[in-house]
C-alpha positions in Angstrom: 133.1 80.5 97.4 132.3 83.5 94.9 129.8 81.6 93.6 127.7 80.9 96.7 128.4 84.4 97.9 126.6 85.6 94.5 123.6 82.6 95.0 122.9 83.8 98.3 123.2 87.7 97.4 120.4 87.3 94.4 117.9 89.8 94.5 115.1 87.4 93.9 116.4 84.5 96.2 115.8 87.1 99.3 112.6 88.1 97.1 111.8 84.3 97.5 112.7 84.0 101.4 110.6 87.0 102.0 107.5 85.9 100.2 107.9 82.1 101.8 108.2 83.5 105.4 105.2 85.5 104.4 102.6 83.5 102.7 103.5 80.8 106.3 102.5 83.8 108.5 99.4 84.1 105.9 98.4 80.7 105.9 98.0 80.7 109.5 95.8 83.7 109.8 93.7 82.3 107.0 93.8 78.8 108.7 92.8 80.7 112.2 90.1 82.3 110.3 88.6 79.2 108.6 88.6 77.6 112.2 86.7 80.5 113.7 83.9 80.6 111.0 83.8 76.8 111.3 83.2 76.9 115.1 80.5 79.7 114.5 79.2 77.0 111.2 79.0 74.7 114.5 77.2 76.3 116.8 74.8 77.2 114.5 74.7 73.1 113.1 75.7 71.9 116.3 78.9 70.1 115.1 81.7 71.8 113.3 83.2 68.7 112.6 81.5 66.3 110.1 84.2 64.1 110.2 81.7 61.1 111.9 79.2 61.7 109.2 78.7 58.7 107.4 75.2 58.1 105.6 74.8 54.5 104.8 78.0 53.4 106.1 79.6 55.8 103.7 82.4 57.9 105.9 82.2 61.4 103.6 82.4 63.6 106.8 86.6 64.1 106.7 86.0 65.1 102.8 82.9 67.0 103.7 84.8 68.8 106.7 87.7 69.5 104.1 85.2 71.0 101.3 83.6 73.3 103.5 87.1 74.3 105.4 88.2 75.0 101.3 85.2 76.9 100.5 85.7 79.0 103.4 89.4 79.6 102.9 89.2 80.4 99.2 86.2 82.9 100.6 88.3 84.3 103.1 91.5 84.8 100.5 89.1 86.2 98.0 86.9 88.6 99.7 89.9 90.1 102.2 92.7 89.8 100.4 92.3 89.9 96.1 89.7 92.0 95.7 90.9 94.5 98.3 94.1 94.1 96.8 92.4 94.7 93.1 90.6 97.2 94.3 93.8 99.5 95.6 96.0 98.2 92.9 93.2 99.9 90.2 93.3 103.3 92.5 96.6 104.0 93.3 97.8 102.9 90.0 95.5 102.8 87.1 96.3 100.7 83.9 97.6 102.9 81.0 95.1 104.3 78.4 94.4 101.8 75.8 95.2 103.1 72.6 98.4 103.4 70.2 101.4 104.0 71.5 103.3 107.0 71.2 106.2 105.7 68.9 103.4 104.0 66.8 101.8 106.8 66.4 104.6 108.7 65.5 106.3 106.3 62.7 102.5 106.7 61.8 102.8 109.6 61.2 105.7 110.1 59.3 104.0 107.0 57.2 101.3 109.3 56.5 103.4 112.0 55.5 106.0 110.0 53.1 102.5 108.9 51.3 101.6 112.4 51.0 104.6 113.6 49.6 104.5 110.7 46.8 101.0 111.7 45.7 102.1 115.7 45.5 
């Protein structure tokens, strides 16, 4: 019993639950999105389903419906959620100075002045 009591208390399995329930309530706002821009893709078209295209008896319209639906997802994750998220990330906390670090720089340092006291 201790040892399910300590599974189920782990930080990261709760980390896990929390990020699941999340990227579900995610995927359906992106999904809801994708639909929206597709119905828009149709009224402009005048079908936003391509799923009876078939040229020369080829049936490409389900893949050609799922390619476009992708495009427009990967769009929509890109252009409202990474870049935004990139962008605030950058701002709010900026990536360390690139450089050498400071214990480097010290045992540098007292390199430099070992060396010095050789040559003297």
């Amino acid at each position: 019993m201790t040892g399910f009591k300590n599974f189920i208390l782990r930080d990261n399995l709760v980390e896990l639950a929390v990020a699941f329930v999340m990227a579900t309530a995610f995927a359906a706002v992106v999904t809801a999105t994708a639909a929206v821009i597709m119905d828009i893709i149709g009224k402009v078209v005048g079908q936003p389903d391509f799923s009876t295209y078939a040229p020369s008896g080829i049936s490409i319209g389900a893949w050609l419906t799922a390619v476009v639906s992708f495009v427009i997802m990967a769009a929509i994750v890109y252009f409202l959620i990474v870049k935004p998220y990139t962008a605030a990330k950058d701002r709010f906390f900026p990536a360390e100075e690139s450089g050498t670090p400071a214990d480097v720089a010290l045992l540098e340092e007292i390199r430099d002045l070992l060396k010095a006291q050789r040559t003297v």
